[in-house]
C-alpha positions as CSV (number, residue, x, y, z in Angstrom):
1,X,-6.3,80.0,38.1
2,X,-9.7,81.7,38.7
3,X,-12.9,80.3,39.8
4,X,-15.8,82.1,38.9
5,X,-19.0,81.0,39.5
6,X,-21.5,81.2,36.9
7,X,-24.8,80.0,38.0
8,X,-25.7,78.1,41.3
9,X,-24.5,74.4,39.7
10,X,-22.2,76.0,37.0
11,X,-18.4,77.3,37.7
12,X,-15.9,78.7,35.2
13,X,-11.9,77.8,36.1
14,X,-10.1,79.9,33.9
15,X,-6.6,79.3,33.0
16,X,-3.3,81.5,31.5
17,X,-4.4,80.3,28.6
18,X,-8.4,79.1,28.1
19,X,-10.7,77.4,30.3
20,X,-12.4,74.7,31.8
21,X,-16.0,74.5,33.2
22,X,-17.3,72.6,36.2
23,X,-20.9,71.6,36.1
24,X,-22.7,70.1,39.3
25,X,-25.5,67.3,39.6
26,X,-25.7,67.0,43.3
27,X,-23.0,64.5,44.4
28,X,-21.6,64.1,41.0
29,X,-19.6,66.4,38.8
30,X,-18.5,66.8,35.2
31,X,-15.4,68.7,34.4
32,X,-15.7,69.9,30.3
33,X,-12.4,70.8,29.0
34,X,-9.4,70.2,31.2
35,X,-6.8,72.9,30.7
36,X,-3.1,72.6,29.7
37,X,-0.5,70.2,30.7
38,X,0.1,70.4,34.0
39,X,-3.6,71.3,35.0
40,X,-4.5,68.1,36.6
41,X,-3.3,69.1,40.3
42,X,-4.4,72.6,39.8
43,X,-8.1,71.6,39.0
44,X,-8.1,69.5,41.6
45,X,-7.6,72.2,44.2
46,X,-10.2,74.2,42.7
47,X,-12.8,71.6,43.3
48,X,-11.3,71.0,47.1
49,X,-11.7,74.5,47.5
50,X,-15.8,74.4,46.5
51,X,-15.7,71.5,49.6
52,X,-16.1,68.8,46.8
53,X,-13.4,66.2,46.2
54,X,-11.7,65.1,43.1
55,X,-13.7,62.0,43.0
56,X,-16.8,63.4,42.5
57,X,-16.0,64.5,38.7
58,X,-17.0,61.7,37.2
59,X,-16.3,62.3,33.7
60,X,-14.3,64.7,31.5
61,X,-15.7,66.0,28.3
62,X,-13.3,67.4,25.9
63,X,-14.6,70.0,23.4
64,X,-11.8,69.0,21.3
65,X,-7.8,68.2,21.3
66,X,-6.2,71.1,21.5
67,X,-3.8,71.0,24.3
68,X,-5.2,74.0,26.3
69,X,-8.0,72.1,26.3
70,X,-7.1,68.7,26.4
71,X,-3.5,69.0,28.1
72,X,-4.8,68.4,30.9
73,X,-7.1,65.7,31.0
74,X,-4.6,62.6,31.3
75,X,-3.5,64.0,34.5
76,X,-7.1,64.7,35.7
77,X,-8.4,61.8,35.1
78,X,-5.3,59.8,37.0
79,X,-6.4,61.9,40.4
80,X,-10.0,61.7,39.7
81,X,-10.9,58.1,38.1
82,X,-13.0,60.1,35.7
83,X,-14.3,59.2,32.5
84,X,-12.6,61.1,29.2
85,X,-14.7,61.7,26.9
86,X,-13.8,63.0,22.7
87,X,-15.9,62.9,19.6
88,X,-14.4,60.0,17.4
89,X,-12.6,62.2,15.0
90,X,-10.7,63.8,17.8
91,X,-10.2,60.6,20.4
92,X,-7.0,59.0,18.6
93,X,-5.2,63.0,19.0
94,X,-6.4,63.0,22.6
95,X,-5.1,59.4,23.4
96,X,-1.9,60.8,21.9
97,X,-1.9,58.3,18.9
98,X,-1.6,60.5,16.2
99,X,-0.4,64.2,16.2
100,X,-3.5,66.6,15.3
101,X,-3.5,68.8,12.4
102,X,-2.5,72.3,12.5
103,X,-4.8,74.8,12.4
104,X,-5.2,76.7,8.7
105,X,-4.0,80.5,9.9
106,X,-5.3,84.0,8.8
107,X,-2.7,86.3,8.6
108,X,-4.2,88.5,11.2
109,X,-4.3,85.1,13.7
110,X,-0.6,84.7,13.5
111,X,0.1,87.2,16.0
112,X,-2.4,86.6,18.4
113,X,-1.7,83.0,18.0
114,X,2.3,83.8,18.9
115,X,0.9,85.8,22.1
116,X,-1.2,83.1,23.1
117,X,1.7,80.1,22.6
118,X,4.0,82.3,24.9
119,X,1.9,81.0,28.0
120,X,1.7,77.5,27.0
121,X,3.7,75.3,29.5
122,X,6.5,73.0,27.7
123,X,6.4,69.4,27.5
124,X,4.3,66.5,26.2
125,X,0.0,65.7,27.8
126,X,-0.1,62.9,29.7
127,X,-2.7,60.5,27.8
128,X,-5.8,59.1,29.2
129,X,-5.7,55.6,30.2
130,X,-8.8,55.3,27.4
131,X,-11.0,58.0,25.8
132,X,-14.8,57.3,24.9
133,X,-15.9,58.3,21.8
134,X,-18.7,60.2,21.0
135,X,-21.0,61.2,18.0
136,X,-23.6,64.1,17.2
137,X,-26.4,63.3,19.1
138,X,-25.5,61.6,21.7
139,X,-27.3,62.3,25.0
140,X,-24.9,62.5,28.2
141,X,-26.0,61.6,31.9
142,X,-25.0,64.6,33.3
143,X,-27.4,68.4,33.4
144,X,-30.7,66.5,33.0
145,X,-29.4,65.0,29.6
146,X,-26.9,67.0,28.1
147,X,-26.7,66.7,24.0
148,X,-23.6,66.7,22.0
149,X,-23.7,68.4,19.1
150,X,-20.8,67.7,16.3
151,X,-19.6,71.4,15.3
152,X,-16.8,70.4,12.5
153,X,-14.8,73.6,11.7
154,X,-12.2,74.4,14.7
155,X,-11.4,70.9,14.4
156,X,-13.2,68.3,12.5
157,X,-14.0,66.5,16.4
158,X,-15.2,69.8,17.8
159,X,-18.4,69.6,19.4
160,X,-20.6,71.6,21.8
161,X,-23.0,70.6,24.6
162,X,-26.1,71.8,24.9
163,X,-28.2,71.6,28.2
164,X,-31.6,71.5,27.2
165,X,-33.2,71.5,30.4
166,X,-31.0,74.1,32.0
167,X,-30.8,76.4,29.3
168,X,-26.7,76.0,28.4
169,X,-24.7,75.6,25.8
170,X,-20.8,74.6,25.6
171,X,-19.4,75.9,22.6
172,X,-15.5,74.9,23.3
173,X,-13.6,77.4,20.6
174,X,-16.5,77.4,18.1
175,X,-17.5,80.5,19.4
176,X,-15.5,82.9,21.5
177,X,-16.1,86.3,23.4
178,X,-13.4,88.9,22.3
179,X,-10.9,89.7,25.2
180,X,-10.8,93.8,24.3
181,X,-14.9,94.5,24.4
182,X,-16.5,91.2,25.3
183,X,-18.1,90.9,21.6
184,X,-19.2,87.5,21.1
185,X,-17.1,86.3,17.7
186,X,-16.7,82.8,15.7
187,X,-13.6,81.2,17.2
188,X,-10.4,82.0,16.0
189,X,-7.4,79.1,14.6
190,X,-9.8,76.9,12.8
191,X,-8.9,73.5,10.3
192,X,-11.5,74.8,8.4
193,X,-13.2,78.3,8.6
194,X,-16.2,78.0,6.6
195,X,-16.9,74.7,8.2
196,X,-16.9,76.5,11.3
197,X,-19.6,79.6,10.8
198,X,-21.8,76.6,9.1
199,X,-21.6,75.2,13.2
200,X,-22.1,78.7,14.4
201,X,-25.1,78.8,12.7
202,X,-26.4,75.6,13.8
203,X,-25.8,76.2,17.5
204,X,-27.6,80.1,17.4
205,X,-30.7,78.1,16.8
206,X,-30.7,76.2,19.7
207,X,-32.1,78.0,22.5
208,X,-29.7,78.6,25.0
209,X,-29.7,81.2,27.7
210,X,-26.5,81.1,28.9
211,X,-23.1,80.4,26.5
212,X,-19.5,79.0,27.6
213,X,-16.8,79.4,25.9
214,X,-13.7,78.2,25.5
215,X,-12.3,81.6,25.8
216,X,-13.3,84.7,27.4
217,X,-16.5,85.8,29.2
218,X,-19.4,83.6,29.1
219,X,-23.1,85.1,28.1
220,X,-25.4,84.2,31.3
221,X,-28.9,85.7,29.9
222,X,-30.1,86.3,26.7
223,X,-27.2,84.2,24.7
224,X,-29.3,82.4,21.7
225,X,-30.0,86.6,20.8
226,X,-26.4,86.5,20.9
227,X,-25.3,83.9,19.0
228,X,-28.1,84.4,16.0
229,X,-26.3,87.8,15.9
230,X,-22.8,86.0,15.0
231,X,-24.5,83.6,13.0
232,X,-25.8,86.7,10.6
233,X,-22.7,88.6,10.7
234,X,-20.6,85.6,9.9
């Protein structure tokens, strides 16, 4: 796994397959997305290795339930004590009560999807001991208040966080930035694409400088120019 950091308080720990982003509030950390099964000890390591320990993430804050980026929140939160956090339509998938629906494929996402599933690792996620629910508009204690914001579409839990004060925005997969050229792109493997570019459009008016993703590089400067220009081309 790489650790890239992004901005002073903001590191990106990218996996095989997606990534997970570690945002700092002095003492106290918050882990969004959590990587695949068998992440937990890996994510661990990297937060050793930035001299902070696995106790200081206080909470996890999935994007949505798809195991490369919910795999690997059970185990997580068993080394960490940390907080799980879903949006209500995706918790019961998360806690493993329910299997999640299956994303509604293109025909030109089949392959990339088979490429992608080659690097998943094997086996069943590890639930959280309990998962929180959450709901648009809800205002999190971490990033000087950060707000989630419901973005149905990729799934109908997806959500983003936006970081008002500090300028950033989690998308998770509802937005993407394309592995060949960097283009930012609407995510790919969605329950429901029209649903989806409807959220695009709602985060390009928020007025964030820099965007996460939940795959490839993130846009530090300048990302609400880059996000109305998805939102147009749709």
């Amino acid at each position: 796994m790489d650790v890239v950091e992004l901005l002073p308080r903001l590191h990106l720990l990218r996996f095989p397959v997606g990534q997970a982003y570690l945002w700092s509030d002095g003492q106290e950390l918050t882990l969004i997305d959590a990587g695949t099964i068998g992440s937990g000890r890996t994510i661990a390591g990297a937060v050793t290795e930035l001299g902070r320990a696995a106790q200081d993430v206080r909470r996890i804050v999935l994007t949505h339930f798809h195991e490369d980026h919910a795999g690997g929140a059970g185990e997580f939160a068993a080394l960490s004590g940390a907080e799980v956090l879903a949006h209500d339509l995706d918790a019961p998938f998360v806690r493993g009560e329910l299997p999640g629906p299956a994303p509604r494929f293109e025909e030109w996402e089949l392959p990339i999807h088979a490429a992608a599933a080659e690097h998943l690792p094997a086996g069943t996620p590890v639930p959280p001991p309990a998962v929180t629910g959450l709901s648009d508009g809800d205002v999190l204690d971490f990033g000087g208040g950060a707000r989630v914001v419901h973005v149905p579409g990729h799934t109908d839990g997806s959500i983003a966080l936006f970081l008002p004060d500090e300028g950033v925005l989690f998308t998770g997969d509802t937005v993407a930035a394309s592995p060949l050229d960097g283009a930012v792109m609407p995510g790919v493997f969605n329950l429901d694409r029209p649903r989806l570019l409807a959220s695009v459009r709602r985060l390009a008016e928020l007025d964030a400088d820099v965007a996460c993703f939940g795959h490839g590089d993130a846009v530090v400067g300048g990302a609400a120019a880059a996000l109305r220009g998805v939102a147009v081309a749709g």
